[in-house]
TORDREN-477595 format. One record per residue (C-alpha): residue in one letter; residue number from 1; x, y, z. Coordinates in nm, 2 decimals. Layout:
% TORDREN-477595
resn  resi  xx  yy  zz
A  NUM  X  Y  Z
...
***
This chain:
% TORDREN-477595
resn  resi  xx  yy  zz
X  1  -2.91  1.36  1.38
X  2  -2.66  1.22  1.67
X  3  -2.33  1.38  1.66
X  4  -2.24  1.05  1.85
X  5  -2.43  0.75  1.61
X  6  -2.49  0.40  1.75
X  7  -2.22  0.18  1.59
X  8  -2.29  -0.16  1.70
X  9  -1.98  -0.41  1.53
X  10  -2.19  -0.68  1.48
X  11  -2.43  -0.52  1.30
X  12  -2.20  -0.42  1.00
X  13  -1.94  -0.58  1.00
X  14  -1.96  -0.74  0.64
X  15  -1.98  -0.35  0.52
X  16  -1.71  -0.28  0.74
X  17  -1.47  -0.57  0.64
X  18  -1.57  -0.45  0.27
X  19  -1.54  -0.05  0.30
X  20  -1.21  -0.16  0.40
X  21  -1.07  -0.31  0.09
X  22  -1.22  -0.05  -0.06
X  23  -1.07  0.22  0.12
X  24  -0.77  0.01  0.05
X  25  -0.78  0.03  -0.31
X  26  -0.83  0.42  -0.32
X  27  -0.48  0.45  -0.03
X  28  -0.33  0.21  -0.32
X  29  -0.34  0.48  -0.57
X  30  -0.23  0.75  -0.35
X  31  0.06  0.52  -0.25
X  32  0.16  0.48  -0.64
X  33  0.20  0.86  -0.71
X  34  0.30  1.02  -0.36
X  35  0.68  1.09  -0.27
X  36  0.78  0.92  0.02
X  37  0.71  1.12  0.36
X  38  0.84  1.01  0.72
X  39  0.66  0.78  0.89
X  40  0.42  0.66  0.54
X  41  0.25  1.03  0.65
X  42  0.21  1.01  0.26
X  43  -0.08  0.71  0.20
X  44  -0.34  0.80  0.47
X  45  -0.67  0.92  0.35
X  46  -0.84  1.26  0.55
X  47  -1.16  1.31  0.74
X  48  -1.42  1.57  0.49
X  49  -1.72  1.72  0.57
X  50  -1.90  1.46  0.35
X  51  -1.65  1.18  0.40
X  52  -1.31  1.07  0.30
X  53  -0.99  1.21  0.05
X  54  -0.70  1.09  -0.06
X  55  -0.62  1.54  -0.09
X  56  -0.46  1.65  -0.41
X  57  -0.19  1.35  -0.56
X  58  0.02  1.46  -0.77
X  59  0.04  1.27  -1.14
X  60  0.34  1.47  -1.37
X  61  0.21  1.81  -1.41
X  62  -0.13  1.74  -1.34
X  63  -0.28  1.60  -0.95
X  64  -0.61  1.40  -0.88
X  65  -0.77  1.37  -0.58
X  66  -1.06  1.05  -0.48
X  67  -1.33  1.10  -0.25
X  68  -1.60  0.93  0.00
X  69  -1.87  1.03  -0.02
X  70  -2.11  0.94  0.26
X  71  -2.39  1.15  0.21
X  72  -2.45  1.07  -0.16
X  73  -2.30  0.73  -0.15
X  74  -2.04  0.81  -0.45
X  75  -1.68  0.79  -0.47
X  76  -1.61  1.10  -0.68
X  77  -1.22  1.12  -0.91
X  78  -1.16  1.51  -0.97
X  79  -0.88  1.61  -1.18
X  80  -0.65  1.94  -1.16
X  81  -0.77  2.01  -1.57
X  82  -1.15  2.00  -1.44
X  83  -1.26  1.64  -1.53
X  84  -1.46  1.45  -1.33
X  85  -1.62  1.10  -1.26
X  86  -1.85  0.91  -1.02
X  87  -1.89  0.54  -0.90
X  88  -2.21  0.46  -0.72
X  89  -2.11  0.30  -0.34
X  90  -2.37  0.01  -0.33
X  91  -2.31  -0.35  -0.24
X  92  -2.04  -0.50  -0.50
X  93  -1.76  -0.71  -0.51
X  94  -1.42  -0.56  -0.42
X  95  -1.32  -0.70  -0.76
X  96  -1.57  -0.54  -0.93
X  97  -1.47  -0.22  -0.73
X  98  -1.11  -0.27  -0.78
X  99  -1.21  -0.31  -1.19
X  100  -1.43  0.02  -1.20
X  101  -1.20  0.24  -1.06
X  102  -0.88  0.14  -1.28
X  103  -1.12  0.18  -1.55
X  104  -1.20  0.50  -1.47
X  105  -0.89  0.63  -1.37
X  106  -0.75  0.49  -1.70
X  107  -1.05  0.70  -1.92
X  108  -0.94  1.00  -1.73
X  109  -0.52  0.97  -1.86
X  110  -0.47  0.87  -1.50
X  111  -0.33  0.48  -1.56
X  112  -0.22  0.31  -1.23
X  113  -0.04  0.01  -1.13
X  114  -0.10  -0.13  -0.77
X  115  0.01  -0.41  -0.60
X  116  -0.32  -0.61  -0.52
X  117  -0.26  -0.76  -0.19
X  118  -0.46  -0.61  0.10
X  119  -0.21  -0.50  0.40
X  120  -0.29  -0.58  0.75
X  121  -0.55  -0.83  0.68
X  122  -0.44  -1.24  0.76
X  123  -0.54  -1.46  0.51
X  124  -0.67  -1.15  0.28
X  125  -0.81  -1.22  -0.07
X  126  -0.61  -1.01  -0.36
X  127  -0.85  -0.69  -0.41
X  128  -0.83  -0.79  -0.77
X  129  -0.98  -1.15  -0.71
X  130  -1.21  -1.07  -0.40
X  131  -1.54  -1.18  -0.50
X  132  -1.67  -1.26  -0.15
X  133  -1.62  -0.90  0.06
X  134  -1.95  -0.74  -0.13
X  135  -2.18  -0.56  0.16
X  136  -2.26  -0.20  0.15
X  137  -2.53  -0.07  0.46
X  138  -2.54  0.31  0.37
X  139  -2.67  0.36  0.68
X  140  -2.38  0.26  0.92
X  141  -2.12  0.35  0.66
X  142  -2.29  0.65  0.71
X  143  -2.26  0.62  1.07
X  144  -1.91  0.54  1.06
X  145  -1.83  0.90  0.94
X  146  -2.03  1.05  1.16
X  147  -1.83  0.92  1.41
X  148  -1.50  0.97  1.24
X  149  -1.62  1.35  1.24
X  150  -1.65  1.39  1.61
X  151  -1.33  1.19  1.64
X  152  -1.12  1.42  1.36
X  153  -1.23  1.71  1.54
X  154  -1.14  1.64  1.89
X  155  -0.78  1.48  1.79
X  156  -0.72  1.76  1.57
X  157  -0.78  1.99  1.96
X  158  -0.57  1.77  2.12
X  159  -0.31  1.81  1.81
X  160  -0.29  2.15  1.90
X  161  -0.19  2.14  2.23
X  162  0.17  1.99  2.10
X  163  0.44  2.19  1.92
X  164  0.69  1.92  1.86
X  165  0.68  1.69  1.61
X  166  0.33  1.59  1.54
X  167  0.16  1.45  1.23
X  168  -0.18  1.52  1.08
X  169  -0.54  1.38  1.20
X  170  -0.50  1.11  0.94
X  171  -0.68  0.73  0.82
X  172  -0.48  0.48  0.79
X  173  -0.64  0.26  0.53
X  174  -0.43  -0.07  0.64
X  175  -0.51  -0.05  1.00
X  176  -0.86  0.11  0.88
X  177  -0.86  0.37  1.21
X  178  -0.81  0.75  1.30
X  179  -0.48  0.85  1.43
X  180  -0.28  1.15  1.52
X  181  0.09  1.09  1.65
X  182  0.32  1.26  1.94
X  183  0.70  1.25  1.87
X  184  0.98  1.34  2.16
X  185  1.21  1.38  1.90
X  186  1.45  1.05  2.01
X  187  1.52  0.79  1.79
X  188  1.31  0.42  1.90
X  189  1.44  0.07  1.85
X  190  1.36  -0.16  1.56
X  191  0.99  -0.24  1.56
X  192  1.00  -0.63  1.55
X  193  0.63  -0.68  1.55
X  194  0.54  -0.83  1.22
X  195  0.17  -0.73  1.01
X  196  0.00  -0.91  0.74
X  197  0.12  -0.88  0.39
X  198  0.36  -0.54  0.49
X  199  0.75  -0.64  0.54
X  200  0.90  -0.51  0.90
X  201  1.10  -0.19  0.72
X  202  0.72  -0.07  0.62
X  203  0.70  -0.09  1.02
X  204  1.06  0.08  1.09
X  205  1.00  0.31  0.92
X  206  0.65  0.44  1.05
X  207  0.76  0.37  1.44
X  208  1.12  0.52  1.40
X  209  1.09  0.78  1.67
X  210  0.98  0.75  2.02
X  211  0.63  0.79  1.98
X  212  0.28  0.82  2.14
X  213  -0.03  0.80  1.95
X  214  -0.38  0.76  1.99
X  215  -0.70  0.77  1.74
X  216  -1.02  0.60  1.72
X  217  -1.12  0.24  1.53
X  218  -1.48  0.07  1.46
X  219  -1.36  -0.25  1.60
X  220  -1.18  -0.45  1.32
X  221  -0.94  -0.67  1.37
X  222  -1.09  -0.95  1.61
X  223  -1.20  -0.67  1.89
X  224  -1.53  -0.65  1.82
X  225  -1.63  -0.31  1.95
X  226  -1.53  0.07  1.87
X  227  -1.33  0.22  2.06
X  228  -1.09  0.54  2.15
X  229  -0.73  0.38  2.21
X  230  -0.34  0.52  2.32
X  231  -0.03  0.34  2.34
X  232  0.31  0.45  2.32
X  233  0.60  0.32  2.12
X  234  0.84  0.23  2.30
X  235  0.63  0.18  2.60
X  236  0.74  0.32  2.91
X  237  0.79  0.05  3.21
X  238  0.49  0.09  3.40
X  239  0.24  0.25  3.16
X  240  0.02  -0.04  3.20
X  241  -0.01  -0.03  3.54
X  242  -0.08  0.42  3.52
X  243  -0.36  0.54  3.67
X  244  -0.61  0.69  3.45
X  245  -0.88  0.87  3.59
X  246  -1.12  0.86  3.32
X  247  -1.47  0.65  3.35
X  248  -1.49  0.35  3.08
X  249  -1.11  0.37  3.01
X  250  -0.85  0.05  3.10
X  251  -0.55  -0.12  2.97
X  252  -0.59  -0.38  2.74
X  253  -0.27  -0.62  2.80
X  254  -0.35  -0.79  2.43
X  255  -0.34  -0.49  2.26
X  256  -0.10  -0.31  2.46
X  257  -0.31  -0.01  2.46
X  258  -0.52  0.20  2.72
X  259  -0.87  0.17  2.57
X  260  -1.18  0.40  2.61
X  261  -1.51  0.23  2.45
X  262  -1.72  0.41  2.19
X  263  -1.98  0.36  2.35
X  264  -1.86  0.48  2.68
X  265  -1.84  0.85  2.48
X  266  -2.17  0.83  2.35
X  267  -2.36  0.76  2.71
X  268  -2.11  1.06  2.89
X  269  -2.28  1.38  2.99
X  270  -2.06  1.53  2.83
X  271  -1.84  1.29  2.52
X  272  -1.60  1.60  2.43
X  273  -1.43  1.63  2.78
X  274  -1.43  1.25  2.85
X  275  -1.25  1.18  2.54
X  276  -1.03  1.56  2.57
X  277  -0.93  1.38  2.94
X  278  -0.86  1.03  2.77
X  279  -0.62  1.13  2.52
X  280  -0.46  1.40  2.78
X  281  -0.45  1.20  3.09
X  282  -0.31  0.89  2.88
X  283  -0.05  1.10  2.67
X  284  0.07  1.28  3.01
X  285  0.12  0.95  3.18
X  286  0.33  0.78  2.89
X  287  0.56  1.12  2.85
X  288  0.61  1.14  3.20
X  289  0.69  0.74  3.25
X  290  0.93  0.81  2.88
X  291  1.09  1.15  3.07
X  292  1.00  1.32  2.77
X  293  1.10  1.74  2.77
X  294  0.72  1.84  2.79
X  295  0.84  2.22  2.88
X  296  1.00  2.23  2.53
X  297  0.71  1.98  2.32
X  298  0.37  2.12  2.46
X  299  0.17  2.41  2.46
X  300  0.06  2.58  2.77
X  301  -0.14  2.86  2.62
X  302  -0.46  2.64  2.47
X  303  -0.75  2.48  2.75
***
């Protein structure tokens, strides 16, 4: 089995567009029950050995958690009092998704209200009324998390090279991408970028502090490709133009972001150090451009 999978865009997109919503439904639910956390560090789902979790959400005295499962192809609801149920992940609507797991979550005393409208999607189709997102490829969803994998596990080294403010290896189900964030500790200016369907103070609130983060994404969103990318809010004069010695890797002036393809990684002799140099060389350049205090933020005891 490749620890690296081919993950052609084109080639699953339709399951990609509709894992998704999907994904989106299940961050929903966590969203409903979860106390508030800086920076939305509260929704995302986590990387597991077999797929993706919400982890434990807490519902009055009990919690719940929902998982991925990639290997069986189930998402599986387990309960703190030892209930538990499956959903087969096969090609369905997102409606008929959205419908089955209310359902149930209501069987198990677990009801839950979400509001319906996919974030970070133009034009989306409420999750509730989606009939037309239905494609599931077991194989390439498969894929996918075999990728996010290798990608959770190299962030998470990187992660611990940092002891400042620094949030989990998380998956943003909105954005529908791997992340792990860098903070100096200063306060940033309002984010005026807007997203789909998610008002600016949802933004404020996540890019409140000079940041610097960097993840991995399948290619959503118009780009077309997977890739490794790190950008920096606010961005540094002069980032674009940094020189980053790493094979494959380039500033992409419409995203704002240094980019490193996916498939770059998987054709290195070696894909651990080319993406360990990507997320270094690219995080040293914005914190030196920002002036951050990298004596007092970083680790120097960890290779």
């Amino acid at each position: 089995m490749e620890q690296w999978p081919d993950l052609p865009f084109s080639e699953w997109a339709d399951t990609c567009a509709t894992l998704h919503l999907w994904t989106q439904v299940v961050g929903k639910i966590r969203l409903a029950h979860a106390p508030l956390i800086n920076h939305w560090w509260q929704v995302p789902l986590y990387v597991t050995s077999r797929g993706l979790t919400t982890s434990p959400i807490p519902y009055g005295s009990r919690s719940f958690q929902i998982d991925f499962d990639f290997i069986d192809h189930q998402l599986l609801i387990q309960t703190s009092d030892g209930a538990t149920d499956r959903i087969a992940l096969a090609p369905r609507t997102v409606a008929d998704f959205y419908a089955e797991v209310m359902n149930r979550l209501r069987k198990l005393g677990l009801e839950t209200h979400i509001w319906t409208m996919p974030v970070e999607i133009p034009d989306a189709i409420a999750l509730d009324q989606d009939h037309d997102h239905r494609s599931y490829d077991a194989e390439f969803a498969q894929r996918f998390w075999r990728s996010l994998v290798q990608c959770d596990r190299l962030c998470t080294r990187f992660r611990s090279r940092f002891i400042g403010k620094v949030s989990p290896v998380h998956f943003f189900w909105g954005s529908f991408d791997l992340a792990v964030s860098r903070f100096s500790g200063s306060l940033a200016p309002p984010l005026t970028s807007n997203s789909a369907n998610l008002g600016a103070w949802v933004m404020q609130e996540a890019y409140s502090h000079a940041v610097i983060s960097a993840g991995f994404w399948p290619g959503n969103g118009g780009f077309g490709k997977a890739a490794f990318y790190s950008y920096a809010y606010p961005e540094p004069p002069g980032f674009a133009d940094a020189r980053i010695h790493v094979d494959g890797a380039y500033y992409d002036q419409d995203l704002g972001q240094f980019i490193l393809p996916y498939d770059a990684v998987r054709q290195a002799s070696s894909p651990d150090d080319l993406v360990m140099d990507f997320l270094q060389s690219t995080y040293s350049a914005a914190a030196d451009l920002a002036h951050w205090d990298r004596i007092a933020l970083e680790r120097t005891d960890t290779t």
